[in-house]
Short mmCIF file of the C-alpha atoms (twelve columns), coordinates in Angstrom:
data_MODEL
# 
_entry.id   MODEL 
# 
loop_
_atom_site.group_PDB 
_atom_site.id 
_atom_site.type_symbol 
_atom_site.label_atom_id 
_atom_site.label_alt_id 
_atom_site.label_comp_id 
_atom_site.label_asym_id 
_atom_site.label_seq_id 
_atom_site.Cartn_x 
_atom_site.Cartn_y 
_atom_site.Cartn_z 
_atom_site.pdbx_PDB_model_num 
ATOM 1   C CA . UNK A 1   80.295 44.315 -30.068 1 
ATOM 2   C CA . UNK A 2   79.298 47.996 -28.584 1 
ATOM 3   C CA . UNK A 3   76.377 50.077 -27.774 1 
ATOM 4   C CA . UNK A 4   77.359 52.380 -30.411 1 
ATOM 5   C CA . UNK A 5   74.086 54.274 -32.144 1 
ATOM 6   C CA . UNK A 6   73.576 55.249 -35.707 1 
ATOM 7   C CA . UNK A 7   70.242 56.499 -35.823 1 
ATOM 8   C CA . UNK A 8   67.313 56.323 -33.635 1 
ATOM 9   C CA . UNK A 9   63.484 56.459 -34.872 1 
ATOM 10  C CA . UNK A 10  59.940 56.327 -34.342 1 
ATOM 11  C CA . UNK A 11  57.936 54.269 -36.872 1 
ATOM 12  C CA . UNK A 12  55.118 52.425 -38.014 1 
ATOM 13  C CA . UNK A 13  53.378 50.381 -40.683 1 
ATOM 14  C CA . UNK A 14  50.909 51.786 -43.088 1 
ATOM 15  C CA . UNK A 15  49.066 48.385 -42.863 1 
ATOM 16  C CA . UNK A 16  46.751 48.883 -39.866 1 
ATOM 17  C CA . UNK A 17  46.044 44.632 -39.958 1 
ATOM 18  C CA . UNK A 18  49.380 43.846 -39.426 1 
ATOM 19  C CA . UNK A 19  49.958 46.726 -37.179 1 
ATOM 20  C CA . UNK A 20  46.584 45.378 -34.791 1 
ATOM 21  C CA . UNK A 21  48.515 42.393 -34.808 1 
ATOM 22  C CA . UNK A 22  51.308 43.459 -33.213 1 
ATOM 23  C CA . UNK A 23  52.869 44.931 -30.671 1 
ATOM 24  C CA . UNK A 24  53.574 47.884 -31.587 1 
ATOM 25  C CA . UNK A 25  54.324 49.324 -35.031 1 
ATOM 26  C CA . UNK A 26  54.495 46.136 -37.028 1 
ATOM 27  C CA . UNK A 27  58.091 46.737 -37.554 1 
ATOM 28  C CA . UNK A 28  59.426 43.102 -37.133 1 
ATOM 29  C CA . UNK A 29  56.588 42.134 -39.189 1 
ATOM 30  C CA . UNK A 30  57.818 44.356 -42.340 1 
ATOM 31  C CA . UNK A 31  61.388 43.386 -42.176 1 
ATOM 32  C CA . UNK A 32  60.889 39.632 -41.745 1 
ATOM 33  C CA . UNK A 33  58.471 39.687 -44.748 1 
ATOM 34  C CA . UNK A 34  61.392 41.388 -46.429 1 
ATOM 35  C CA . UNK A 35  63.875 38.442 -45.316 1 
ATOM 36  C CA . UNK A 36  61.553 35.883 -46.488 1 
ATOM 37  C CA . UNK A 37  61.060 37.701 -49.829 1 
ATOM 38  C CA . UNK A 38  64.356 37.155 -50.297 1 
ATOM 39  C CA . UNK A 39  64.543 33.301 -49.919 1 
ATOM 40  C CA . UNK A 40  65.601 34.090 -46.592 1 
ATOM 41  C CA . UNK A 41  65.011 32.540 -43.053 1 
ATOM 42  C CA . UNK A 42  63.384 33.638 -39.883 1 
ATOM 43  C CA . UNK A 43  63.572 32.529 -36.202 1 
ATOM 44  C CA . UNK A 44  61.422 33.928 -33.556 1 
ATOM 45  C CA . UNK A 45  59.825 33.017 -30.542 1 
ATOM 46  C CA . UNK A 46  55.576 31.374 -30.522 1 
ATOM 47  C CA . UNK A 47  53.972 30.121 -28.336 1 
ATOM 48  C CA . UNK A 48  53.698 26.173 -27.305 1 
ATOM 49  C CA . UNK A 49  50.183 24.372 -28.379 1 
ATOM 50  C CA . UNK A 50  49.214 24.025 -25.473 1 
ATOM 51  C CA . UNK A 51  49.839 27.967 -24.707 1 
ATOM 52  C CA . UNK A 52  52.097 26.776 -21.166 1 
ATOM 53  C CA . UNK A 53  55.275 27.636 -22.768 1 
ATOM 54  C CA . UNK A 54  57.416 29.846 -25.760 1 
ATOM 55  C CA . UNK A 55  59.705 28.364 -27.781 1 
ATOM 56  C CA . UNK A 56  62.205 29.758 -30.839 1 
ATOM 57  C CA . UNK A 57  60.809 28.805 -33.959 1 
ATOM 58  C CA . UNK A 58  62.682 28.675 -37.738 1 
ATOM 59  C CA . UNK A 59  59.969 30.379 -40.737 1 
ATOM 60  C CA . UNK A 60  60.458 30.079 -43.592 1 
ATOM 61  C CA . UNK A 61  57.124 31.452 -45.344 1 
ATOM 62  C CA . UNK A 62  54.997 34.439 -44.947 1 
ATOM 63  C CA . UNK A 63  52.023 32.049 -43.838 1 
ATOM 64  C CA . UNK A 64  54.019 31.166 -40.756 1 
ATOM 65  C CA . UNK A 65  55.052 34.821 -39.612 1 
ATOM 66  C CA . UNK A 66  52.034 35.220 -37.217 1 
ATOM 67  C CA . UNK A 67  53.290 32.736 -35.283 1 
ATOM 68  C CA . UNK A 68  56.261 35.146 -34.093 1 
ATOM 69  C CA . UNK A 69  53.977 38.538 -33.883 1 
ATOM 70  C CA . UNK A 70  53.513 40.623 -30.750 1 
ATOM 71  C CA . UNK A 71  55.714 39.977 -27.486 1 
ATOM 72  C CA . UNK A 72  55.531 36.862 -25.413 1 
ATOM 73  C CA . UNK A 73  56.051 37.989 -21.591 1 
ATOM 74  C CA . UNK A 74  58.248 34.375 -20.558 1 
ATOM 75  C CA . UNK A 75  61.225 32.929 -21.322 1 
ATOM 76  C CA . UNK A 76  61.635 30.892 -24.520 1 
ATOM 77  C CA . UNK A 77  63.229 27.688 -25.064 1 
ATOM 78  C CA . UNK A 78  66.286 28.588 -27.647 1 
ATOM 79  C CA . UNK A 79  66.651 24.811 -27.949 1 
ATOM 80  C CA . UNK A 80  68.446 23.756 -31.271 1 
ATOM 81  C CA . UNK A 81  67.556 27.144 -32.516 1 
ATOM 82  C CA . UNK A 82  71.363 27.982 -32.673 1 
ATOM 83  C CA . UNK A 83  72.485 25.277 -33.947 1 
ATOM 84  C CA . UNK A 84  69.856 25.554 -36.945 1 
ATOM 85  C CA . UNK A 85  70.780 29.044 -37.519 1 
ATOM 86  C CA . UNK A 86  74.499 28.292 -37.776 1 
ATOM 87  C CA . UNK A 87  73.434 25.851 -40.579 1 
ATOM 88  C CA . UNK A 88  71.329 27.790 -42.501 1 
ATOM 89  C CA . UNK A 89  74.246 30.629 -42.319 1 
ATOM 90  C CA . UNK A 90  76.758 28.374 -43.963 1 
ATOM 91  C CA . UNK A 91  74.341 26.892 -46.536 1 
ATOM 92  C CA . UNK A 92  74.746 30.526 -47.725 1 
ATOM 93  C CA . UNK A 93  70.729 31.403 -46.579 1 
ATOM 94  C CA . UNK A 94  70.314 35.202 -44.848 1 
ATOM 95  C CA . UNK A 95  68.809 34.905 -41.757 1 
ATOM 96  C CA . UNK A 96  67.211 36.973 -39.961 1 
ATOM 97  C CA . UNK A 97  67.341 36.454 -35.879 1 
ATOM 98  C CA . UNK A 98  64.855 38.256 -33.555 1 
ATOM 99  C CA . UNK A 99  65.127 37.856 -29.534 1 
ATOM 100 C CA . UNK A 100 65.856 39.570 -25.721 1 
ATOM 101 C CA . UNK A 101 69.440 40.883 -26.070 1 
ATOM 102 C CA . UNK A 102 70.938 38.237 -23.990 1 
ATOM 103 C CA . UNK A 103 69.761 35.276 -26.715 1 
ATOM 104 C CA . UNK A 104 71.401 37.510 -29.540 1 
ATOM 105 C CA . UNK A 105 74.545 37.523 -27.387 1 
ATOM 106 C CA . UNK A 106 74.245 34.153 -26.768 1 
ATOM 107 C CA . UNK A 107 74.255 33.285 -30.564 1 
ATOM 108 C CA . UNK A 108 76.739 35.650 -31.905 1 
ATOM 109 C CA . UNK A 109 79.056 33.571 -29.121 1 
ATOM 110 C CA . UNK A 110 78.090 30.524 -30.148 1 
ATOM 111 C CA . UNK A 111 78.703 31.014 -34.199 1 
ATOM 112 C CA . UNK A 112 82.075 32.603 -32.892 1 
ATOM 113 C CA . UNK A 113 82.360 34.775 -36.109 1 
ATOM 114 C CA . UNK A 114 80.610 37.250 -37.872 1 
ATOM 115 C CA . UNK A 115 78.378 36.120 -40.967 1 
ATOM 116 C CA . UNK A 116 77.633 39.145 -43.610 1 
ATOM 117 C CA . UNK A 117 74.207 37.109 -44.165 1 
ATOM 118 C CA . UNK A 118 72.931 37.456 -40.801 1 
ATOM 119 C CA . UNK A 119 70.611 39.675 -39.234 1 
ATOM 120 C CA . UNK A 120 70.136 40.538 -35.425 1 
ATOM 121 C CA . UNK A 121 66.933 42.314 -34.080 1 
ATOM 122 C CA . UNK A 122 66.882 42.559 -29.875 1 
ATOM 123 C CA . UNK A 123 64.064 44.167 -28.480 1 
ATOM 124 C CA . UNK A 124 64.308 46.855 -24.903 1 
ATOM 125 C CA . UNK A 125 63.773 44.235 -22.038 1 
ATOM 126 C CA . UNK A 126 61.954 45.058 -19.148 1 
ATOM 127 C CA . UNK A 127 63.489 41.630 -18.076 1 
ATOM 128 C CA . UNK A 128 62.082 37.402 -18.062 1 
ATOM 129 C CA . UNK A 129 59.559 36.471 -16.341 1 
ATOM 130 C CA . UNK A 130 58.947 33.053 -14.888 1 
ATOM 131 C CA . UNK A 131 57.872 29.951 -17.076 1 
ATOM 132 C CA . UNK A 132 56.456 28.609 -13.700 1 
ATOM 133 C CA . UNK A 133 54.446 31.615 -13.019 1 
ATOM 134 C CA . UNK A 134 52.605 31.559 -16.233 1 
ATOM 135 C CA . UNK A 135 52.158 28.122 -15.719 1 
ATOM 136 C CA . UNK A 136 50.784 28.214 -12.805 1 
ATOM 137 C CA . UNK A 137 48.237 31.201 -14.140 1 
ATOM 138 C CA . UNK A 138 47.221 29.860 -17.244 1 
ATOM 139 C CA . UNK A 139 46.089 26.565 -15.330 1 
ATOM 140 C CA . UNK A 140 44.152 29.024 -12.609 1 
ATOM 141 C CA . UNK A 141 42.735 31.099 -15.168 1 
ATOM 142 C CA . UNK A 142 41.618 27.736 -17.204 1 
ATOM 143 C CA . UNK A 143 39.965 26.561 -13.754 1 
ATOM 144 C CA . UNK A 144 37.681 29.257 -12.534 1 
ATOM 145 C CA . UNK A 145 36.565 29.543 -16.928 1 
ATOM 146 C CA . UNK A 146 36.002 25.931 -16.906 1 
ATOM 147 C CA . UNK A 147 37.189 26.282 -20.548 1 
ATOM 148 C CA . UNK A 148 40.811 25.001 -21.795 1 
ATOM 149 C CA . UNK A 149 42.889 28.046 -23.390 1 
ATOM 150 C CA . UNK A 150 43.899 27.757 -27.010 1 
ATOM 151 C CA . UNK A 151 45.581 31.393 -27.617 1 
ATOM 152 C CA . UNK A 152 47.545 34.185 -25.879 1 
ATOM 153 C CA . UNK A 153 47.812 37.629 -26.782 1 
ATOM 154 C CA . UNK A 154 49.740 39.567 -24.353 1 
ATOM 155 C CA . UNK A 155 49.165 42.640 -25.937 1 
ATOM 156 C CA . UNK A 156 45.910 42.968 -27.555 1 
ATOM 157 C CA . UNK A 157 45.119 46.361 -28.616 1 
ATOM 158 C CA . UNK A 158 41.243 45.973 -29.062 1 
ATOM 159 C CA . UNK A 159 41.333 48.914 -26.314 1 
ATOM 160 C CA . UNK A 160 44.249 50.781 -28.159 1 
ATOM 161 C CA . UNK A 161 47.876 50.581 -27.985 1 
ATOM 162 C CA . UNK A 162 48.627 52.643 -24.593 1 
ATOM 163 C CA . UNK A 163 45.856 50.795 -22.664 1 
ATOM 164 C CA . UNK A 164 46.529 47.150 -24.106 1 
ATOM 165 C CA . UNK A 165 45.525 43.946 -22.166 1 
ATOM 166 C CA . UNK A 166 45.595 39.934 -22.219 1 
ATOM 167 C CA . UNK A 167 43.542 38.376 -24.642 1 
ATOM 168 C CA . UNK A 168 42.859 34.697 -23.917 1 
ATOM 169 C CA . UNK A 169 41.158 32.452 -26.841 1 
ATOM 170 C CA . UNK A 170 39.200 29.476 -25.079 1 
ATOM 171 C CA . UNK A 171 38.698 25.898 -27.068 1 
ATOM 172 C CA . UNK A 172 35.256 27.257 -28.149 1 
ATOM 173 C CA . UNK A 173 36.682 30.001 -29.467 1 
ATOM 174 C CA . UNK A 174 35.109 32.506 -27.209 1 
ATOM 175 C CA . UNK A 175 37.608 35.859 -26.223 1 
ATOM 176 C CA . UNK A 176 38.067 36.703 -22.499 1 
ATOM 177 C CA . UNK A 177 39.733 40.316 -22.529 1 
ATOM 178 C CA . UNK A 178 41.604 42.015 -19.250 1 
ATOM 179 C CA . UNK A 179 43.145 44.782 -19.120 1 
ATOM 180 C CA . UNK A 180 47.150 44.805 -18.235 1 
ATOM 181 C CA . UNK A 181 46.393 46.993 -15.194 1 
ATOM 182 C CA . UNK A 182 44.246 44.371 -13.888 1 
ATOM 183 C CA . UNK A 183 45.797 41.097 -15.078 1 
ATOM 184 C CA . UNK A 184 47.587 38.964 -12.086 1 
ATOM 185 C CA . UNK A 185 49.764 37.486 -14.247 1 
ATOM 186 C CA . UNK A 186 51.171 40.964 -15.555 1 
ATOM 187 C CA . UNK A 187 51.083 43.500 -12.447 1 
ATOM 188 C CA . UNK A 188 53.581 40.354 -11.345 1 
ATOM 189 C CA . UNK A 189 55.626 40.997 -13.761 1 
ATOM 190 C CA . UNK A 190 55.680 44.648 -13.997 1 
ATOM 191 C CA . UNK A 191 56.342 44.735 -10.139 1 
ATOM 192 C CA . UNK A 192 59.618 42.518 -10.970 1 
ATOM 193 C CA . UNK A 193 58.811 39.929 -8.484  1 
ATOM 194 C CA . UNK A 194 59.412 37.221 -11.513 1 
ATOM 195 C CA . UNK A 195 62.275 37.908 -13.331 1 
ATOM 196 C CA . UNK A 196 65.608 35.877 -13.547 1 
ATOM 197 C CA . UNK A 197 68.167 36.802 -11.072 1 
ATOM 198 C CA . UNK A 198 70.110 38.041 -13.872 1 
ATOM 199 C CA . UNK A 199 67.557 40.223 -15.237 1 
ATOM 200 C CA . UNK A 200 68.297 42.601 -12.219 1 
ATOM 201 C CA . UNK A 201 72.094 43.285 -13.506 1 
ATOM 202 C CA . UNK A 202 71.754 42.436 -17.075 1 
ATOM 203 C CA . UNK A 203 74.729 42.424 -18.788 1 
ATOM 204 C CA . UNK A 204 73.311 42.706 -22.393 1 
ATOM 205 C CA . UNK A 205 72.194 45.953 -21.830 1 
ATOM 206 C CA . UNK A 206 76.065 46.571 -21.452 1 
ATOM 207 C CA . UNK A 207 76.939 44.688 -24.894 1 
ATOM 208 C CA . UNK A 208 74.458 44.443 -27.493 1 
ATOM 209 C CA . UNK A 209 75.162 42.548 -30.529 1 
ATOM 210 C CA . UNK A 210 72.410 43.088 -32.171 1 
ATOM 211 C CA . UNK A 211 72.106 45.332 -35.429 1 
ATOM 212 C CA . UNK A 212 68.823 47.189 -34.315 1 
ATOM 213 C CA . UNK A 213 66.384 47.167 -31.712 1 
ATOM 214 C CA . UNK A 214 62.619 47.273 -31.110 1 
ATOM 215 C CA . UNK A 215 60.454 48.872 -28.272 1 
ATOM 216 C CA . UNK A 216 57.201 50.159 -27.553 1 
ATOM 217 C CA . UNK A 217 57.807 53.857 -28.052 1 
ATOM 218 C CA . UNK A 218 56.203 55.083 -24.507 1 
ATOM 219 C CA . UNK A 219 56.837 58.662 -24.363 1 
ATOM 220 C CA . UNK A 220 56.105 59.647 -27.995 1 
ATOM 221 C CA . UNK A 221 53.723 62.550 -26.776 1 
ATOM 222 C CA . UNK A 222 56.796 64.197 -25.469 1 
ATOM 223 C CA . UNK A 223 58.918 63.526 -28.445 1 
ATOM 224 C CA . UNK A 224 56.786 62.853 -32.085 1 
ATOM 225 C CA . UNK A 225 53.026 63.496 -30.462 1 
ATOM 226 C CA . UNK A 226 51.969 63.858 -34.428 1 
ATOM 227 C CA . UNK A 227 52.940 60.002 -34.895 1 
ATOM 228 C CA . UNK A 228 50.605 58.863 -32.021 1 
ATOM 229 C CA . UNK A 229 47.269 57.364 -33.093 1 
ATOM 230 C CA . UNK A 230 47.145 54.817 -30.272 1 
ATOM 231 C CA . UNK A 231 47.521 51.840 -32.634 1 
ATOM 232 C CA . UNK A 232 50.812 51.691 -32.321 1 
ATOM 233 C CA . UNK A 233 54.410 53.348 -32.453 1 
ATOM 234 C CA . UNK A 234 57.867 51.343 -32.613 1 
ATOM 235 C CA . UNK A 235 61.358 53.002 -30.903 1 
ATOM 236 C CA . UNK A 236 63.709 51.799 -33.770 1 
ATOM 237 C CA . UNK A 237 67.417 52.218 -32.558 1 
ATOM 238 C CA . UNK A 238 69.890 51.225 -35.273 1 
ATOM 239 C CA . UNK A 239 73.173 49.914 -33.835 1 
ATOM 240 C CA . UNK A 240 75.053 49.176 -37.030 1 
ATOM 241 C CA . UNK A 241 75.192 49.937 -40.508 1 
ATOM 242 C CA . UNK A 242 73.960 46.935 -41.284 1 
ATOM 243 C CA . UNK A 243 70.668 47.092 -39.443 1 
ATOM 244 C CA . UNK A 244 70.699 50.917 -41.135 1 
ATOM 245 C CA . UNK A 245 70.371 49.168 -44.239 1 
ATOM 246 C CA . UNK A 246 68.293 46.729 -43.386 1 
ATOM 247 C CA . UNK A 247 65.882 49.155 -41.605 1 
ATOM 248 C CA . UNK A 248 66.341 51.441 -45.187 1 
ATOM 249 C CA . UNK A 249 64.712 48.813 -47.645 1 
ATOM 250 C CA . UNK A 250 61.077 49.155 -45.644 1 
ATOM 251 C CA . UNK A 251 60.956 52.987 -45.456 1 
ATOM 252 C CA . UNK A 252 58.665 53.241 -48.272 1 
ATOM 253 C CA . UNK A 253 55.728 50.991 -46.193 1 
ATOM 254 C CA . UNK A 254 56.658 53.207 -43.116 1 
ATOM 255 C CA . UNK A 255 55.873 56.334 -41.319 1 
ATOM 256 C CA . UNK A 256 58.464 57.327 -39.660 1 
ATOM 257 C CA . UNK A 257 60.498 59.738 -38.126 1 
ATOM 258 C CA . UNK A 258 64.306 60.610 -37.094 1 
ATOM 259 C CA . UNK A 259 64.170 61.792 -33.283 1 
ATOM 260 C CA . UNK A 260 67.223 62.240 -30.468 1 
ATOM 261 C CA . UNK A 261 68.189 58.867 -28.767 1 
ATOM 262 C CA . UNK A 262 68.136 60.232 -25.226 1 
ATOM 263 C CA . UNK A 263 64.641 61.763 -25.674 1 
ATOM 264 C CA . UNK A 264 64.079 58.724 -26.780 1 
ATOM 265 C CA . UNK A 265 64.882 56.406 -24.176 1 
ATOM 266 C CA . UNK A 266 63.785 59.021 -21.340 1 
ATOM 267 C CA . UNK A 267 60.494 57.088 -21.252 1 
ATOM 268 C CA . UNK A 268 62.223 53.570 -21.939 1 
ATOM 269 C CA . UNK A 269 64.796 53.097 -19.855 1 
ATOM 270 C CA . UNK A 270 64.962 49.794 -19.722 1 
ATOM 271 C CA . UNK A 271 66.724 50.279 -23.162 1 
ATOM 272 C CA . UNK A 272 69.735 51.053 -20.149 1 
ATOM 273 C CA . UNK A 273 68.588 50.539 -16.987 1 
ATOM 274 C CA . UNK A 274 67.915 47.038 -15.088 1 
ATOM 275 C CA . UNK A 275 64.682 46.244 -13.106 1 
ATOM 276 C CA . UNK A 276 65.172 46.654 -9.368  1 
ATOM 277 C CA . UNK A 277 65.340 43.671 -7.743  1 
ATOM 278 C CA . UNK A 278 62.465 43.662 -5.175  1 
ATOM 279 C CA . UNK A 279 63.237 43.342 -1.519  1 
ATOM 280 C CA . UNK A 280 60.123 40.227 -1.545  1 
ATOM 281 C CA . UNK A 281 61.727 38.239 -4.877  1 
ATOM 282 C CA . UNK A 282 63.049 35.370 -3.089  1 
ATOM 283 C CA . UNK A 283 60.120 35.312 -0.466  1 
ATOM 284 C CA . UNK A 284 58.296 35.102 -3.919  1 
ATOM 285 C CA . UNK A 285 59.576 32.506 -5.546  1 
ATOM 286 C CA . UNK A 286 59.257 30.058 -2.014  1 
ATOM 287 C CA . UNK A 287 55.354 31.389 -2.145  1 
ATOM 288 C CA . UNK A 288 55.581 30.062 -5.561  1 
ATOM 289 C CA . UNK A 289 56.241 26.953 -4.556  1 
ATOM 290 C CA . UNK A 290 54.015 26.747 -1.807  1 
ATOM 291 C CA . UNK A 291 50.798 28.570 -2.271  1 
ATOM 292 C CA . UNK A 292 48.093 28.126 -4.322  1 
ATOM 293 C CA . UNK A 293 48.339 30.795 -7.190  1 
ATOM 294 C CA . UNK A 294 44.767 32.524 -6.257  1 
ATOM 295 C CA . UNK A 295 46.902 33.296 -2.774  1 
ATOM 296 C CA . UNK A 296 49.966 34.471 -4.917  1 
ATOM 297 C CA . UNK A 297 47.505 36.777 -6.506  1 
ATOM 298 C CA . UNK A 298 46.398 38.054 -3.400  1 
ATOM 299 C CA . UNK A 299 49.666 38.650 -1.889  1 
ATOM 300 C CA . UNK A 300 51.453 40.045 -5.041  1 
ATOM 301 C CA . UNK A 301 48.838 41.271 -7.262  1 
ATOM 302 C CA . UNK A 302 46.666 43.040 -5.116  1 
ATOM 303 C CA . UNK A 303 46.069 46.810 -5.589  1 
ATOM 304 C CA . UNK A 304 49.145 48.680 -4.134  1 
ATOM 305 C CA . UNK A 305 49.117 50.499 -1.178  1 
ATOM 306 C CA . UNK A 306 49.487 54.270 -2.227  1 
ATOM 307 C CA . UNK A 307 51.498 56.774 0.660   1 
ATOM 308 C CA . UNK A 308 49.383 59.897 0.752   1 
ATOM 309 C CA . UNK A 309 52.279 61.965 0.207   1 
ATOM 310 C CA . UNK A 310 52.533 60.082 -3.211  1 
ATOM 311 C CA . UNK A 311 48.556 60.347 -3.940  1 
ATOM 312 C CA . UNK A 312 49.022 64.373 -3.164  1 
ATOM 313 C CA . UNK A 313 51.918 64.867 -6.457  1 
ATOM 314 C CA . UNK A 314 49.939 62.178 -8.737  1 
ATOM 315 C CA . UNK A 315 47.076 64.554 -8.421  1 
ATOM 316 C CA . UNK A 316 49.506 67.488 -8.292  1 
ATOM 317 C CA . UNK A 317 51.204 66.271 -11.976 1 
ATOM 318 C CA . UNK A 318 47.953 65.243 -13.433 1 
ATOM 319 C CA . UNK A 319 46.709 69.056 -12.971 1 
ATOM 320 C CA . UNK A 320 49.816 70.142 -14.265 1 
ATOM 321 C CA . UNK A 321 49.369 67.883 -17.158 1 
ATOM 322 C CA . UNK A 322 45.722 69.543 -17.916 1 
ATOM 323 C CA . UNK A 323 46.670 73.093 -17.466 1 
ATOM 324 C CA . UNK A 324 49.573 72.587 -20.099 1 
ATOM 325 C CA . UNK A 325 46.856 70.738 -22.414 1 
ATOM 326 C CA . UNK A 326 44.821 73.412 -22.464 1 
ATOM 327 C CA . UNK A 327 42.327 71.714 -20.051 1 
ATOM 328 C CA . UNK A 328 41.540 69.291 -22.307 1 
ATOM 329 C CA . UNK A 329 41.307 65.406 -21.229 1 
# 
């Protein structure tokens, strides 16, 4: 177990439909369909029916694999999950394991040994948010629609990749579309108000066990700007030789590119850093309790108050930024 790096990359898939469906650059997508092709097995994390919840999930066909596409902002019930994957493992299946750094952890100490036919993919966690939270928001959000939700996309990139937003699918089928900057549910989460105490001094990001991770590779205008179409670029960081091979039999339905780790990660820190733990979080969580969520929304979504002195350098860098562009938007 170490943090030790073999190679670091930016990628995508040349399939723009499975690419749209994802989060990023369809990564997980291309090397489950390669686990599968091999009679293998895949667990991931879908949503519940009733979209209140995530749970892990064991797939074993290509029909299945939307179900664990594009990221699901909540923490997911591992249930049996382990347990399953541990008998898969010595019923001599590969299997290939995808989830937050802390659940591969957690199921490379529960197996208790090392298993040449497994696979671990971890992801760069900004940390978990609350399962009560989205709770209570998907029930608000179902009340003032008058219409009972049927689908989540956290990350729907109908607007593009860098400007992504929350798709909700309604029983008619009907699409309600808002934008992450503007979404209750996520400027929560992206203020760190939510997150489990843990997620503030996570410990996984000390000890990963995982053979390579996925991210969202913010920042690729400073590092690969050729590779950025807004549709979609993964950060792939290969952490052992095994994910180096694994990550080496989908090249050919890839773009990608070899780039420095630390220019890498200079726009993701999360791949090291943990969320700061905000001076309101357990205020929060008694709210939570309490209030009615439009009131949480109110208090804790609400458009921040901006310190002039701050306003002045935003409009300071953004000039900067256009000069060095050439003046172009």
């Amino acid at each position: 177990m170490s943090n030790k790096i073999l190679n670091t990359y930016a990628a995508y898939a040349f399939d723009d439909l499975i690419r749209k469906q994802s989060s990023s650059g369809a990564i997980f997508s291309l090397i489950a369909e390669k686990i599968l092709s091999l009679s293998g097995i895949v667990y991931g994390v879908t949503m519940t029916d009733d979209c209140k919840g995530a749970e892990f999930v064991r797939v074993d066909n290509i029909e299945q694999l939307h179900l664990l596409r594009g990221s699901k902002y909540i923490q997911a019930k591992v249930g049996q999950s382990y347990k399953s994957v541990k008998n898969d493992l010595n019923s001599g299946r590969i299997v290939l394991f995808s989830g937050t750094g802390c659940q591969n952890n957690g199921l490379k100490n529960y197996l208790g040994k090392d298993y040449e036919n497994l696979y671990c993919i971890d992801v760069v966690c900004h940390g978990v948010p609350s399962p009560k939270l989205w709770r209570h928001y998907l029930e608000h959000m179902e009340t003032i629609n008058n219409a009972k939700i049927i689908g989540v996309n956290f990350r729907c990139k109908d607007q593009g990749w860098k400007n992504f937003g929350m798709e909700e699918i309604q029983h008619d089928k009907k699409k309600v579309y808002i934008p992450s900057s503007q979404d209750s549910f996520m400027r929560m989460f992206l203020r760190n108000y939510c997150l489990r105490p843990s997620c503030y001094e996570c410990e996984a990001k000390l000890v990963r066990c995982a053979d390579l991770t996925l991210a969202d590779f913010w920042g690729i205008n400073f590092v690969a700007p050729e590779m950025n179409d807004n549709k979609g670029v993964s950060l792939v960081i290969i952490r052992s030789q095994r994910g180096q091979s694994l990550f080496d039999t989908i090249q050919e339905k890839l773009c990608y590119k070899k780039v420095d780790y630390n220019a890498a990660i200079k726009y993701n820190p999360s791949e090291i850093t943990s969320a700061p733990r905000p001076k309101e979080r357990n205020k929060f969580f008694t709210d939570l309790e309490k209030k009615e969520f439009i009131k949480m929304e109110k208090k804790y979504a609400g458009d921040a108050k901006i310190p002039l002195k701050q306003k002045l350098k935003n409009i300071l860098r953004k000039a900067l930024l256009r000069k060095n562009n050439g003046g172009g938007q």
